[in-house]
C-alpha positions as CSV (number, residue, x, y, z in Angstrom):
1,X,16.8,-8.7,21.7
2,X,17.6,-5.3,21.0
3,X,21.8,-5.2,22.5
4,X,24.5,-7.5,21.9
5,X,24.1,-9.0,25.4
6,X,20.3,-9.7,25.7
7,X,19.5,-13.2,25.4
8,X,16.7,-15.7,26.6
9,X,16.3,-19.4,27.8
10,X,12.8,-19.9,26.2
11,X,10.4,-18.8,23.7
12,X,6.8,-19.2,23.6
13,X,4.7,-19.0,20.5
14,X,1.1,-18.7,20.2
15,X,-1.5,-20.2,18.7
16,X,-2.0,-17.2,16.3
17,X,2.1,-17.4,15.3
18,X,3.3,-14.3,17.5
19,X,5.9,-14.5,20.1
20,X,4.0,-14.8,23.7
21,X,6.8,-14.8,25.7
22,X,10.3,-15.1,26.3
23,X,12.4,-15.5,29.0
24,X,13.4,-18.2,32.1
25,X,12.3,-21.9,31.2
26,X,10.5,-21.9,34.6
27,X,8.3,-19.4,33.5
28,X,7.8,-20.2,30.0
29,X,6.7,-23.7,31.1
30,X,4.6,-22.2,33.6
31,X,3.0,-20.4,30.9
32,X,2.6,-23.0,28.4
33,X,1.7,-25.8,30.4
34,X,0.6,-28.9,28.3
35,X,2.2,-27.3,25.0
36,X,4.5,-29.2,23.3
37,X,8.5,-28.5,23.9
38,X,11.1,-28.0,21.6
39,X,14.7,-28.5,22.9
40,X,17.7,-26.8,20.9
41,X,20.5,-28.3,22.7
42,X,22.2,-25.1,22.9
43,X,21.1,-24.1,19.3
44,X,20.8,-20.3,18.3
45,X,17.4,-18.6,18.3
46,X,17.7,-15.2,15.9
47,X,14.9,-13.7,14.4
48,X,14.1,-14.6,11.1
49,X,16.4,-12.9,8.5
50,X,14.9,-10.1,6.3
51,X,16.5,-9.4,2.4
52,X,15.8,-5.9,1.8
53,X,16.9,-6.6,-1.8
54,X,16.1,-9.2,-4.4
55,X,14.3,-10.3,-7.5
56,X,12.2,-12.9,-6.2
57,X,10.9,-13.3,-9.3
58,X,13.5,-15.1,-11.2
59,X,14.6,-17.1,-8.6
60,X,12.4,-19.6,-10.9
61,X,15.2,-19.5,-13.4
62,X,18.3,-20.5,-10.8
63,X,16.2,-24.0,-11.0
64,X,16.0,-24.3,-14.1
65,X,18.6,-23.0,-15.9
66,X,23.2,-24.0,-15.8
67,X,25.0,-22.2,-12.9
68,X,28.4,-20.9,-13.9
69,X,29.2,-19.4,-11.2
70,X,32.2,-21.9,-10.5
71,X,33.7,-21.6,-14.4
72,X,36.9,-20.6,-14.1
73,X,37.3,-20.3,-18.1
74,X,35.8,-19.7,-21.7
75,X,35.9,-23.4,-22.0
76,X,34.5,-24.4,-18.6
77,X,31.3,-22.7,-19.4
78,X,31.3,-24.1,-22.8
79,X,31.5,-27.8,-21.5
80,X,29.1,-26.9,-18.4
81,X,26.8,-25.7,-21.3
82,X,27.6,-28.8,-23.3
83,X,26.4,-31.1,-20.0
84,X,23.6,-29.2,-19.5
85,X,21.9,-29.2,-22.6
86,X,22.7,-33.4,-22.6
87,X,21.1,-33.8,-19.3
88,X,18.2,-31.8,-20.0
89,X,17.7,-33.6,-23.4
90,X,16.7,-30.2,-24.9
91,X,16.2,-29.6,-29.0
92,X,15.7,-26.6,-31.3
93,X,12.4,-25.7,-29.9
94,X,14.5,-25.7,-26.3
95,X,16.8,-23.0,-24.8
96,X,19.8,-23.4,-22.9
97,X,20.2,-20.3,-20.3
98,X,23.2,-20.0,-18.2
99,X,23.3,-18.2,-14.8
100,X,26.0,-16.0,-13.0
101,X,29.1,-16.4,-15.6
102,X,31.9,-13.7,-13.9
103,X,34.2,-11.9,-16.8
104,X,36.4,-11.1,-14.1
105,X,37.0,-15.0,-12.5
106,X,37.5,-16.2,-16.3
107,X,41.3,-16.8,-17.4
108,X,40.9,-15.1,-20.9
109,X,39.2,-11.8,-19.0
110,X,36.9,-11.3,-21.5
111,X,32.9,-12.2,-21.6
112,X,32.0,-15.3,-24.1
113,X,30.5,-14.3,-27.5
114,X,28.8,-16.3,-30.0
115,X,31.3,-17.8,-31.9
116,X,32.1,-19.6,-28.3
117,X,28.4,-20.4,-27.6
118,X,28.2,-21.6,-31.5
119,X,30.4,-24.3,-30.6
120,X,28.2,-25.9,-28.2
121,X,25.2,-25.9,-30.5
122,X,24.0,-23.6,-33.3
123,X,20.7,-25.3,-33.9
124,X,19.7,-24.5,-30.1
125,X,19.6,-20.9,-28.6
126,X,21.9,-20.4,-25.8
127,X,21.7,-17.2,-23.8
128,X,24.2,-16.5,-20.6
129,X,23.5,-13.9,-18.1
130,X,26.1,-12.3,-16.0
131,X,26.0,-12.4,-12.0
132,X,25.8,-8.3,-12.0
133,X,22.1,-9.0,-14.2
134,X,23.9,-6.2,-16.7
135,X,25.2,-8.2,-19.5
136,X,24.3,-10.8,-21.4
137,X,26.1,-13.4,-23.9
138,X,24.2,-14.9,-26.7
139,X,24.7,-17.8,-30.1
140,X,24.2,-16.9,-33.0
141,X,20.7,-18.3,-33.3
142,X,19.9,-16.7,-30.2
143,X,20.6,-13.5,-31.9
144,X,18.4,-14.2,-34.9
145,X,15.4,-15.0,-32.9
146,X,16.0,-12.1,-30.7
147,X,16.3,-9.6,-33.7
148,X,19.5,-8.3,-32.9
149,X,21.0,-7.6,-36.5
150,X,23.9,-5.5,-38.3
151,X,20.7,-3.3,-38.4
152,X,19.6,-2.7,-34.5
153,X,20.9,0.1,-33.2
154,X,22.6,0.6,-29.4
155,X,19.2,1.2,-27.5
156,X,20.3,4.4,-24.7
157,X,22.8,3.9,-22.3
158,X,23.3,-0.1,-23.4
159,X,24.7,-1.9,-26.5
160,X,25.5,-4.4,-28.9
161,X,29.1,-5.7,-28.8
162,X,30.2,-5.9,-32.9
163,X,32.8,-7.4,-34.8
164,X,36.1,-5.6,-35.1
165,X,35.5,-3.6,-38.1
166,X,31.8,-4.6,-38.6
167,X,28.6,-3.6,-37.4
168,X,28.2,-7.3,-36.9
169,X,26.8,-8.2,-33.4
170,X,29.7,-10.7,-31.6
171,X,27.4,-11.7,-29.1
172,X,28.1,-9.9,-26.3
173,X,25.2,-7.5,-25.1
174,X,25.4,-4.6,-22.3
175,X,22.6,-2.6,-20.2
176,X,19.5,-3.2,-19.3
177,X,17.7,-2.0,-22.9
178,X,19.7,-3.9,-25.0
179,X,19.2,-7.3,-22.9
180,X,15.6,-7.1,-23.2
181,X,14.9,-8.7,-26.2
182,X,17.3,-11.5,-25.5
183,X,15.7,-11.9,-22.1
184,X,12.3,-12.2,-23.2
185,X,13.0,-14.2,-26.1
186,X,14.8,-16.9,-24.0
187,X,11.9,-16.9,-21.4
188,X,9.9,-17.5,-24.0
189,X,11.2,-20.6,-24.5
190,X,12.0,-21.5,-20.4
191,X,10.1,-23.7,-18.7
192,X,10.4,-21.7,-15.8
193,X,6.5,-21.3,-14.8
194,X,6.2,-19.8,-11.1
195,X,2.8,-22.2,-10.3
196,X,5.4,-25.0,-11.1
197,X,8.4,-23.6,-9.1
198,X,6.8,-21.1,-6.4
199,X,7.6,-23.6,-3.6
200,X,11.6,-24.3,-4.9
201,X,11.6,-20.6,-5.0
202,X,10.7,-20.0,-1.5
203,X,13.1,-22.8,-0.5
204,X,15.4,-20.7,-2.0
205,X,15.1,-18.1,0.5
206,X,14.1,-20.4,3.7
207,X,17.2,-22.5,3.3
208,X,18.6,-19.9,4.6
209,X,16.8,-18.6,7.2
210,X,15.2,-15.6,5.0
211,X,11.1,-15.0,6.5
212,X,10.9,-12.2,4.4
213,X,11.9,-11.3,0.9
214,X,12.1,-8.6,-2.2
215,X,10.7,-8.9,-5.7
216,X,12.6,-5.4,-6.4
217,X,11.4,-4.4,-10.2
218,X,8.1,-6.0,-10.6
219,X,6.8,-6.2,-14.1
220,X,2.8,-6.6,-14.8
221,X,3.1,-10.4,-14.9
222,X,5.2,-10.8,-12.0
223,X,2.7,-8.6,-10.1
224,X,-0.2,-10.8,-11.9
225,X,1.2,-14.2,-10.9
226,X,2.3,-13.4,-7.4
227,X,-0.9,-12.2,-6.3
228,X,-3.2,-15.0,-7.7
229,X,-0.2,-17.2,-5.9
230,X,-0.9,-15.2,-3.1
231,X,-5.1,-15.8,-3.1
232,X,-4.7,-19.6,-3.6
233,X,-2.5,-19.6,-0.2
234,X,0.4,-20.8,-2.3
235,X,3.2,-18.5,-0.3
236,X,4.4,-19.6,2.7
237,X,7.0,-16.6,3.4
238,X,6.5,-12.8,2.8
239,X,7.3,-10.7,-0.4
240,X,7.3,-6.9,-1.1
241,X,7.1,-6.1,-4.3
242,X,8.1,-2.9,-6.4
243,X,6.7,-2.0,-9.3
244,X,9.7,-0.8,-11.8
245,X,9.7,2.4,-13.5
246,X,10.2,0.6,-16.7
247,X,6.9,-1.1,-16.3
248,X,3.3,0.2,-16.1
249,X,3.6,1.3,-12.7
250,X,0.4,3.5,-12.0
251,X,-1.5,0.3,-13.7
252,X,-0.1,-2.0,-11.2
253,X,-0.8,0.3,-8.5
254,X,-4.2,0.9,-9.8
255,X,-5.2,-3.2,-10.9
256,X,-3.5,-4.8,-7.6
257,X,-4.5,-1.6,-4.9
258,X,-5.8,-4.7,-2.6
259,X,-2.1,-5.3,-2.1
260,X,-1.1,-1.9,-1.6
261,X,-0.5,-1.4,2.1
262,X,1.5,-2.1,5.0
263,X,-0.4,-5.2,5.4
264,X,0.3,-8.8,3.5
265,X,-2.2,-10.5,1.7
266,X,-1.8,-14.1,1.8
267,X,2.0,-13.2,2.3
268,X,2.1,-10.7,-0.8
269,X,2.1,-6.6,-0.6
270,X,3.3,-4.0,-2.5
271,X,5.8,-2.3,-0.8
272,X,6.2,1.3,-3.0
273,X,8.0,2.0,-6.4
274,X,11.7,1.6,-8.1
275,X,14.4,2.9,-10.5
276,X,17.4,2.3,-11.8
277,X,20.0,5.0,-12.6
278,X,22.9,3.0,-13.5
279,X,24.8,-0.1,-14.2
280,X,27.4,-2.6,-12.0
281,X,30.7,-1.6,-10.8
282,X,32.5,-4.7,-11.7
283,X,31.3,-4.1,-15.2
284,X,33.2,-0.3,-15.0
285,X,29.0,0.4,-16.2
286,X,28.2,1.8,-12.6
287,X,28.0,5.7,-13.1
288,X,30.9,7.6,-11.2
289,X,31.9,11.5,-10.5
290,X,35.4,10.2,-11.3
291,X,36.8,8.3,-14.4
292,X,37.6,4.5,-13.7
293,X,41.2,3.5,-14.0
294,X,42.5,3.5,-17.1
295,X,40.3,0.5,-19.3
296,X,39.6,0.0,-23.1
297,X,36.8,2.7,-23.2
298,X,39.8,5.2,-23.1
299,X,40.9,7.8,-20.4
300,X,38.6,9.9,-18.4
301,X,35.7,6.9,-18.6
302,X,32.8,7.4,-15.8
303,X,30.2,5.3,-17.8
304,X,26.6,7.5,-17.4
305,X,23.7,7.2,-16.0
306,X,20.3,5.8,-17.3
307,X,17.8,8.7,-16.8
308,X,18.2,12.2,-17.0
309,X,17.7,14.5,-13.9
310,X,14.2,15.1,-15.2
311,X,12.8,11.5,-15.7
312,X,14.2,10.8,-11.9
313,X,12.2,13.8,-10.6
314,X,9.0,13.1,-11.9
315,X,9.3,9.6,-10.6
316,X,10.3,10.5,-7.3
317,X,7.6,13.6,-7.3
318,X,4.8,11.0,-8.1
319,X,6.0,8.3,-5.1
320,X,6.3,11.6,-2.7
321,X,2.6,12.9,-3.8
322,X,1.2,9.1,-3.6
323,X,2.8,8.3,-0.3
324,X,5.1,5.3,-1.8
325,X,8.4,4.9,-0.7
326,X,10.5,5.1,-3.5
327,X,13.7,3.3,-4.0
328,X,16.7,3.9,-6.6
329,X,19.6,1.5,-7.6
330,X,22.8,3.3,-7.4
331,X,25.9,1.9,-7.7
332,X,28.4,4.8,-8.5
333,X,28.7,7.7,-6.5
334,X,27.7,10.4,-9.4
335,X,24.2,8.1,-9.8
336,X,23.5,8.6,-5.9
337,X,24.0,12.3,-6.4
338,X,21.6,12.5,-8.6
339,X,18.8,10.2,-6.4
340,X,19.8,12.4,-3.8
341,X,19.3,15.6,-5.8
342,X,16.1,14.4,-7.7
343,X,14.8,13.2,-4.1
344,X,15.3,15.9,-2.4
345,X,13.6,18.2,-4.8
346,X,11.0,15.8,-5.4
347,X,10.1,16.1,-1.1
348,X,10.4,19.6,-1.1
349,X,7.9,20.4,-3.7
350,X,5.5,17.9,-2.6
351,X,2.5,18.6,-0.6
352,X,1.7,15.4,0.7
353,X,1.1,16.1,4.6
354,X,2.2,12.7,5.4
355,X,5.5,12.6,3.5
356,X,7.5,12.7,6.4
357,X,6.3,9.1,7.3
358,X,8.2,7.8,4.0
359,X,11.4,5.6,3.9
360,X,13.3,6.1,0.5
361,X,16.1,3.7,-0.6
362,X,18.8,4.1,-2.2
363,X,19.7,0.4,-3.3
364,X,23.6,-0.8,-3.6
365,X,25.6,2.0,-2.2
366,X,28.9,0.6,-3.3
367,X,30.5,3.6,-4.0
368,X,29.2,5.7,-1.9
369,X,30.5,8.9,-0.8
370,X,30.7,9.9,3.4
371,X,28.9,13.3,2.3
372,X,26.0,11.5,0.5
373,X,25.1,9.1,4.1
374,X,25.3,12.4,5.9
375,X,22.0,13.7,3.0
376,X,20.6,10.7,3.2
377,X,20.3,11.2,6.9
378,X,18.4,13.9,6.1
379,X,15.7,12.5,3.7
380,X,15.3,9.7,5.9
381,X,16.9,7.6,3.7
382,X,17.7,4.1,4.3
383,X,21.3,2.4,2.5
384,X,20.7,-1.1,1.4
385,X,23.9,-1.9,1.0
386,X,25.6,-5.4,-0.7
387,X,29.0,-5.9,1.2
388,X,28.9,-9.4,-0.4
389,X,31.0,-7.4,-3.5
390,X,33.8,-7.1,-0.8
391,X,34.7,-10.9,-0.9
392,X,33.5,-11.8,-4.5
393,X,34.5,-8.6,-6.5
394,X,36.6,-6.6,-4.0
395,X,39.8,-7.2,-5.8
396,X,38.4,-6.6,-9.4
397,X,36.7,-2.8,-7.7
398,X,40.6,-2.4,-6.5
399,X,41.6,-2.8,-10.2
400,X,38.6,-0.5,-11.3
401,X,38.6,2.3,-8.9
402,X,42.6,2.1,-8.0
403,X,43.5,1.7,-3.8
404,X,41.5,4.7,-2.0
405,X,38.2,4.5,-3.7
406,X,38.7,0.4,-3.9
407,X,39.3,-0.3,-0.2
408,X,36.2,1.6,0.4
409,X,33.8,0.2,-0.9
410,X,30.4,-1.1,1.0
411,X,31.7,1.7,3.2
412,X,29.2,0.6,6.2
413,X,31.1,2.2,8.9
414,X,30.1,5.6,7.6
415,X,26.4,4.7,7.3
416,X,26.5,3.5,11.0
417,X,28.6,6.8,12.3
418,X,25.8,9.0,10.3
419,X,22.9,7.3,12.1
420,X,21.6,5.5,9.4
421,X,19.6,2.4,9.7
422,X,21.7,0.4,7.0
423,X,20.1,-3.2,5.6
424,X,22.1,-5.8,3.8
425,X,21.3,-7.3,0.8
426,X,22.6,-10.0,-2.0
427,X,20.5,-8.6,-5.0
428,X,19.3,-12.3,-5.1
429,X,19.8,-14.2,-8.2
430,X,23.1,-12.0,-8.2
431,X,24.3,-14.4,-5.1
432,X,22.3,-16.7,-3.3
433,X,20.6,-15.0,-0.4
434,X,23.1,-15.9,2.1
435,X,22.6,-13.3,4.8
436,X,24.8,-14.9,6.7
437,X,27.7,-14.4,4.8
438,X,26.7,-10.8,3.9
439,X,27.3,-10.2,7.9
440,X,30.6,-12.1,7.4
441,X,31.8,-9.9,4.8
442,X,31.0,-7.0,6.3
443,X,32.9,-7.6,9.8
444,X,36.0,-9.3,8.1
445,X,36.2,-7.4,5.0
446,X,38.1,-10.0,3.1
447,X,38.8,-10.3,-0.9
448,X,38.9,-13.4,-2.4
449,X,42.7,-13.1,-2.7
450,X,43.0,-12.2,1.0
451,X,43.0,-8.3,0.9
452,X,41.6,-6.7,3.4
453,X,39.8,-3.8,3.0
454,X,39.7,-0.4,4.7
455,X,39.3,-2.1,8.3
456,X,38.2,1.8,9.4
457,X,34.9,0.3,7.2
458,X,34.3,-2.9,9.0
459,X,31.4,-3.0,11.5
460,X,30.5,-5.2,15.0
461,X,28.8,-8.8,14.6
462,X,25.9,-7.0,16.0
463,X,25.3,-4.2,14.2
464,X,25.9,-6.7,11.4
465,X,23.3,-8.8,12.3
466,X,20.9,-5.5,12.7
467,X,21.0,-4.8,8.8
468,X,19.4,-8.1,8.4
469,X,16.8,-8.0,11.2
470,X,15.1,-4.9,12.7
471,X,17.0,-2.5,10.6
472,X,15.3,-4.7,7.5
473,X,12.1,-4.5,9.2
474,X,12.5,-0.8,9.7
475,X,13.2,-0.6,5.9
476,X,9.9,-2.1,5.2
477,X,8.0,-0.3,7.7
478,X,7.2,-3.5,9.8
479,X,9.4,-2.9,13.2
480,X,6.8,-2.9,15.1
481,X,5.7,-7.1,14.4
482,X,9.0,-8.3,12.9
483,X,12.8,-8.0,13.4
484,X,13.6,-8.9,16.9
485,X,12.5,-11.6,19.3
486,X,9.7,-9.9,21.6
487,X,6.4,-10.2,22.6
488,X,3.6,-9.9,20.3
489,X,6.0,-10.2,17.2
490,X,5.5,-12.3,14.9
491,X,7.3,-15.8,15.1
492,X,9.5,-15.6,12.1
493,X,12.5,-17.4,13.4
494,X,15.8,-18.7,12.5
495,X,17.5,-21.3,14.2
496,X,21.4,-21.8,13.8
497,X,23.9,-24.3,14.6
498,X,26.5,-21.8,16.4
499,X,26.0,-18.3,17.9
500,X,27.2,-15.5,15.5
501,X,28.2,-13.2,18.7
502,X,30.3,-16.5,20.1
503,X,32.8,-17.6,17.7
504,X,35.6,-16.2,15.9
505,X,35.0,-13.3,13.5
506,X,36.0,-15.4,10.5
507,X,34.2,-18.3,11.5
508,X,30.8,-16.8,10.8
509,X,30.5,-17.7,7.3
510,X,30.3,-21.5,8.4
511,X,27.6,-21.2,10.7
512,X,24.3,-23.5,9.0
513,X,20.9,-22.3,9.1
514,X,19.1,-25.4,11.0
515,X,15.6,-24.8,10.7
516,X,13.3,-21.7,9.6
517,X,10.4,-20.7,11.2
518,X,7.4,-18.6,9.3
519,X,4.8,-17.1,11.9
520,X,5.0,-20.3,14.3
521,X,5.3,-22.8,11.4
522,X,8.5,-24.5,10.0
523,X,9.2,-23.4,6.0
524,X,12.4,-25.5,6.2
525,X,14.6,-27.8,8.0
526,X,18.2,-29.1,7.0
């Protein structure tokens, strides 16, 4: 399928799980005489969905740790928490993590801090992470085991919430540096092992409909467990990884260069390298070339970026001279003007003959600006864009940035009028990796309190359904065997219960993922 009005009445797969043919029943039959047959009853055949974006990796801890993402207050978390750590008979040598709390859905606005957690137990760590993945909430004992005194100082570009008047931490912890130690010290303690999980993980994924997947800042024992996982024929659908800047990357490269390349290894490649310059938007952390509305940091607040121009350039520089594509998270507009500054002086300098053949990301793209898709047209760069944040936080980015730069936000229209082969993503564990609802979002491009924003931004079902197909197989290099249903691709299928293209715009959301399909061999069926 490569318009909106190409279709098929049957699908042959071969013995070796690539597509051998599609077209009339007659023929297909004809074909395939004495296979077995398969009929959909007027199901929908779409090729298998491709997240351009994701941690793969801690999708372990969605399964083992409380969801929040429904707490509507202070005291809802605390009593989810409470449940939690009763129905999971944990103790002191335990940890009780909670997932995807939202400041913004919360009735008291504000982010828990100790002195809430404390009340649910302060013989018990308990450490909550924020959907964005930018802040963090911690006990009091959580604290202590972390390290995080009257005495730690704000690492760069994050820090420690303190008492008013104090230099006492509350609790509340911001940026990437700062969460570390809390992060590490509650994994520590998680029973979140991927041998014991790998196959929930992937379900994760499959359920709906997703063939292909992202671990998107790869650490040394990610890239160590994935690839022994990988050997033992543990992993059933594919995953790119991408060594992060903040990791050993060159020893990654160097240790696992059998998984370097554009081919999988037992379902398991590296895919090229990744930064990140900045924060979240609906934190106000993202990094903008104009101030936030006015908030308690004061007047004229842009928040900053993570690296300096420098750092960036010598990161990029190295992925241009070592033919890896490299890809940088930017949320605000002022961090994708530096990628797109550092980039492009990074390609210019570099003497790699094959440099050309590169596909630089640029990951998030909330905020971005018309005159940035028209550069990144001409670095061959690829948006992989998260129009998710249009339903779930398009009203608090309305409150941040004020109407004009608020309504335009996941401004997809402008990457598809500049020619550029846009992907959609849910920065999975952020949201689940509902692709599905990513193409809703970005057609209907409704807030939760029914605002609808910048229409002029809103793309086709279609070219919707592009950004998680062949435009995602494009991202990864892999248009050629993935990413639409034709011969000699592989079989990575996804089979729903209503056609996207056939029902109403707002209906898409609904549609169930039926059955997913892995080079000619079911991963999962409802």
């Amino acid at each position: 399928m490569t318009v909106a009005e190409d279709s098929f009445e049957a699908l042959v797969v071969a013995n070796d799980g690539t597509i051998a043919f599609v077209g009339p029943l007659s023929e297909a039959r004809s074909l395939a005489a004495g296979c077995s047959e398969i009929d959909l009853e007027g199901k929908t055949v779409l090729p298998g969905f491709i997240d351009p974006h994701g941690h793969f990796g801690i999708t372990n801890n969605l399964l083992v740790t409380a969801d929040l993402s429904r707490c509507e207050s202070i005291e809802e978390i605390l009593e989810t928490l409470r449940v939690f750590l009763h129905e999971n008979n944990l103790g002191p040598d335990g940890v009780v993590v909670g997932m995807n709390y939202d400041h913004n859905n919360l009735k008291e606005g504000r982010h828990p801090n100790k002195f809430d957690l404390d009340q649910v137990a302060k013989d018990i760590p308990i450490a909550l992470l924020h959907v964005s993945c930018h802040m963090m909430a911690a006990n009091s004992l959580m604290l202590e085991i972390a390290d995080i005194t009257e005495a730690s100082e704000d690492p760069e570009g994050s820090r420690y919430a303190r008492v008013e008047g104090s230099r006492e931490p509350n609790g509340y912890i911001e940026e990437t540096a700062a969460l570390l130690p809390v992060y590490y010290a509650a994994l520590a303690r998680l029973d979140s092992s991927y041998d014991r999980l790998i196959e929930d993980m992937q379900v994760v994924y499959s359920s709906r409909g997703v063939t292909t997947c992202q671990e998107g800042a790869t650490d040394e024992a990610m890239c160590a467990a994935f690839t022994r996982l990988a050997d033992e024929g543990r992993m059933g659908i594919d995953v790119v990884m991408y060594p992060m800047s903040s990791y050993n990357v060159a020893g990654m490269l160097h240790d696992y260069a059998a998984f370097v390349s554009g081919d999988y290894r037992g379902h398991v490649r590296i895919g090229g390298v990744k930064t990140v310059l900045d924060g979240s938007p609906q934190g106000r952390t993202a990094w903008m070339s104009q101030p936030y509305e006015l908030g308690e940091e004061g007047e004229g607040f842009c928040s900053h970026g993570f690296k300096s121009d420098e750092e960036v350039y010598e990161f990029a520089r190295m992925a241009v001279d070592s033919g890896h594509d490299f890809l940088a998270h930017a949320n605000g507009d002022a961090a994708a003007d530096q990628a797109l500054r550092c980039y492009a002086k990074a390609y210019a300098d570099s003497e790699n003959p094959a440099k050309a053949t590169l596909r630089p990301v640029l990951i998030h793209c909330q905020t971005t600006r018309r005159d940035q898709f028209e550069q990144m047209a001409a670095l061959n760069m690829v948006p992989s864009m998260f129009p998710s944040h249009i339903w779930y936080w398009g009203d608090v980015h309305l409150k941040n940035f004020g109407t004009q730069r608020g309504m335009r936000v996941s401004a997809v229209r402008d990457a598809l009028e500049c020619g550029l082969p846009f992907t959609f993503h849910t920065d999975c564990p952020v949201l689940l990796p509902n692709m599905i609802e990513a193409v809703w979002c970005s057609v209907n491009r409704k807030t939760k309190r029914g605002v609808t924003l910048a229409e002029d931004q809103a793309v086709e079902v279609f070219s919707a359904l592009e950004a998680i197909t062949i435009n995602g197989a494009y991202q990864y290099h892999e248009e050629d065997r993935k990413g639409t249903l034709e011969v000699g691709k592989l079989a990575d299928l996804v089979i729903l219960d209503k056609n996207p293209l056939k029902v109403d715009p707002m209906d898409i959301r609904a549609i169930e993922v039926l059955e997913t399909i892995k080079e000619g061999e079911t991963v999962f069926k409802r």
